[in-house]
C-alpha positions as CSV (number, residue, x, y, z in Angstrom):
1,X,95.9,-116.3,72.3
2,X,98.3,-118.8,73.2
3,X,102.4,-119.3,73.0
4,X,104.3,-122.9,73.7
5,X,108.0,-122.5,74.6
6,X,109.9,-124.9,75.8
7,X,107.5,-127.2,78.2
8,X,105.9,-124.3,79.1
9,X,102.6,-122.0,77.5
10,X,101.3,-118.7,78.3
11,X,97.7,-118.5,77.9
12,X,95.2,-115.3,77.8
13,X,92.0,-117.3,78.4
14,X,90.9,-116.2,81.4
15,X,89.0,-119.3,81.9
16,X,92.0,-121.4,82.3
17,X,93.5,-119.5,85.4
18,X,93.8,-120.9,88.8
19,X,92.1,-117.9,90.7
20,X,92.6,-119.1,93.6
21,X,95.9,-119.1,93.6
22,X,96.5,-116.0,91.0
23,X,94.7,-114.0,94.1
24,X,96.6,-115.5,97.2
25,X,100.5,-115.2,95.6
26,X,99.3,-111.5,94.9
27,X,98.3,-111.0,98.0
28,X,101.4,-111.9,99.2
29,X,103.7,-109.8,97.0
30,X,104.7,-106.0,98.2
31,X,102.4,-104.6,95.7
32,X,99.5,-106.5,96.6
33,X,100.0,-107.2,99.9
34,X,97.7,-104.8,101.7
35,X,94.5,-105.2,99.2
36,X,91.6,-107.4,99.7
37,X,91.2,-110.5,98.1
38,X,87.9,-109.8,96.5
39,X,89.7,-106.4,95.3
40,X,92.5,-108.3,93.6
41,X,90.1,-111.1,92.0
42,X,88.2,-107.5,90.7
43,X,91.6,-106.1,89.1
44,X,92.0,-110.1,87.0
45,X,88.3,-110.2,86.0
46,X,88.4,-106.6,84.2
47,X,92.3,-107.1,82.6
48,X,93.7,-108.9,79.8
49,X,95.4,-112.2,81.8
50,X,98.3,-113.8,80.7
51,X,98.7,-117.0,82.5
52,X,101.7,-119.1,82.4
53,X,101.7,-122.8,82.3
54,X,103.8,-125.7,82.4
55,X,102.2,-128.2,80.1
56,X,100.5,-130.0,82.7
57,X,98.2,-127.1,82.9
58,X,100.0,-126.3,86.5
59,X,100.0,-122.4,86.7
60,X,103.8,-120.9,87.4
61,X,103.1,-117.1,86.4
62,X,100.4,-114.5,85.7
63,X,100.5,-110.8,84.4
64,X,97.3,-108.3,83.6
65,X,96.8,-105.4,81.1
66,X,94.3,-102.8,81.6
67,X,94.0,-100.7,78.3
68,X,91.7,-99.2,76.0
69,X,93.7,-101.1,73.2
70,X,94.3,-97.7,71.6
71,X,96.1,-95.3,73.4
72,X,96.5,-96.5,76.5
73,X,97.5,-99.3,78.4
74,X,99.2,-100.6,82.4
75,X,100.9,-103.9,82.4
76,X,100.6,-105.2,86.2
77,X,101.1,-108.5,88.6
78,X,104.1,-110.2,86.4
79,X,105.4,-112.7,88.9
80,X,106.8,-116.1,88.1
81,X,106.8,-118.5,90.6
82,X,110.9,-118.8,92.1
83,X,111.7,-122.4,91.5
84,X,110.6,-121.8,87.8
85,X,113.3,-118.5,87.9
86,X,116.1,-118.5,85.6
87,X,114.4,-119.7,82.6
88,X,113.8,-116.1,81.1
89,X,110.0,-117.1,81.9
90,X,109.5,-113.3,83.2
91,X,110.9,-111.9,80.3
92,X,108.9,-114.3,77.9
93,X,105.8,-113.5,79.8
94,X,106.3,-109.6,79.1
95,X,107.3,-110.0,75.5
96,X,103.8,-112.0,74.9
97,X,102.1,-108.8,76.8
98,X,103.5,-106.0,74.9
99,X,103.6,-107.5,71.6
100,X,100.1,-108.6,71.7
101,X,97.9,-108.2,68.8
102,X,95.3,-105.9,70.9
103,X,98.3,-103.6,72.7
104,X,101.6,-103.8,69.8
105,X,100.6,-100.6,68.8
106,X,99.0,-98.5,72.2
107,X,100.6,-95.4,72.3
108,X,101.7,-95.2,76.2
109,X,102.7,-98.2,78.1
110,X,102.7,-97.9,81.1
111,X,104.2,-100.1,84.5
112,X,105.5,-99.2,88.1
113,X,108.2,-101.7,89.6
114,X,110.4,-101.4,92.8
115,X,112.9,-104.1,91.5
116,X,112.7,-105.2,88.0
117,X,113.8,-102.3,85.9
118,X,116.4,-104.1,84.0
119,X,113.6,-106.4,82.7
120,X,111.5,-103.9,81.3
121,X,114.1,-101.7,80.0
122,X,114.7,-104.4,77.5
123,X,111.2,-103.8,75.7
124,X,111.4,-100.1,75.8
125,X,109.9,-99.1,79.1
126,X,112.4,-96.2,81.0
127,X,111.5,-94.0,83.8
128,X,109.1,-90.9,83.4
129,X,111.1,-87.7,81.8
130,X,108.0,-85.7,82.8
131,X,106.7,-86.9,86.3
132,X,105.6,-83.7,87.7
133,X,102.8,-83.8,84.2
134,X,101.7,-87.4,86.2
135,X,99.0,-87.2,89.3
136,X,97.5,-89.8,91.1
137,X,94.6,-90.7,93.1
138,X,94.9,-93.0,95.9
């Protein structure tokens, strides 16, 4: 699929990603920063990618999806590069994520985010009421 706003598209073929640099900005965020390359380049080949674009086909901001496109799914990785901030770009970028044909209708969204909880409050995510039903494994 494919959206054009504005200069700019968001893109979910995975074949038009710049890896390289998907991989290396992840690596340098707080949530990526202690993960192996290889590891992170894993985590984009088994997601649904959202890449965004300025229409020069330079890459300026990426998000994933894992889900099982029925019940499920984890949006991770939204970044948007900081000189293109401002533009609502981030918020765009999560509006083409959740409302995509293959996740509109998933029964539990799920995300985790130090800073960005006003963003994601404005398409319906809020913190856990039940945590203590939630586990991990790390």
């Amino acid at each position: 699929m494919e959206w054009r706003r504005d200069g700019f598209v968001i893109s979910t073929d995975a074949g038009r990603l710049d890896l390289a640099f998907t991989v290396d900005y992840l690596a340098q965020t707080y949530w990526g920063k202690d993960t192996p390359k290889e590891k992170i380049r894993r985590s984009i080949d088994n997601a649904l990618v959202f890449g965004l674009y300025q229409d020069d086909g330079r890459q300026v901001g990426f998000c994933r999806v894992v889900s099982d496109k029925a019940r499920f799914a984890w949006l991770s990785d939204v970044f948007v590069l900081d000189e293109m901030r401002g533009r609502n770009l981030g918020k765009w970028l999560v509006e083409c994520a959740v409302s995509h044909r293959d996740l509109a209708d998933v029964n539990r969204f799920f995300l985790a985010t130090a800073d960005a909880h006003g963003l994601y409050r404005q398409f319906g995510f809020e913190a856990l009421a039940d945590v203590e039903k939630f586990m991990m494994k790390s």
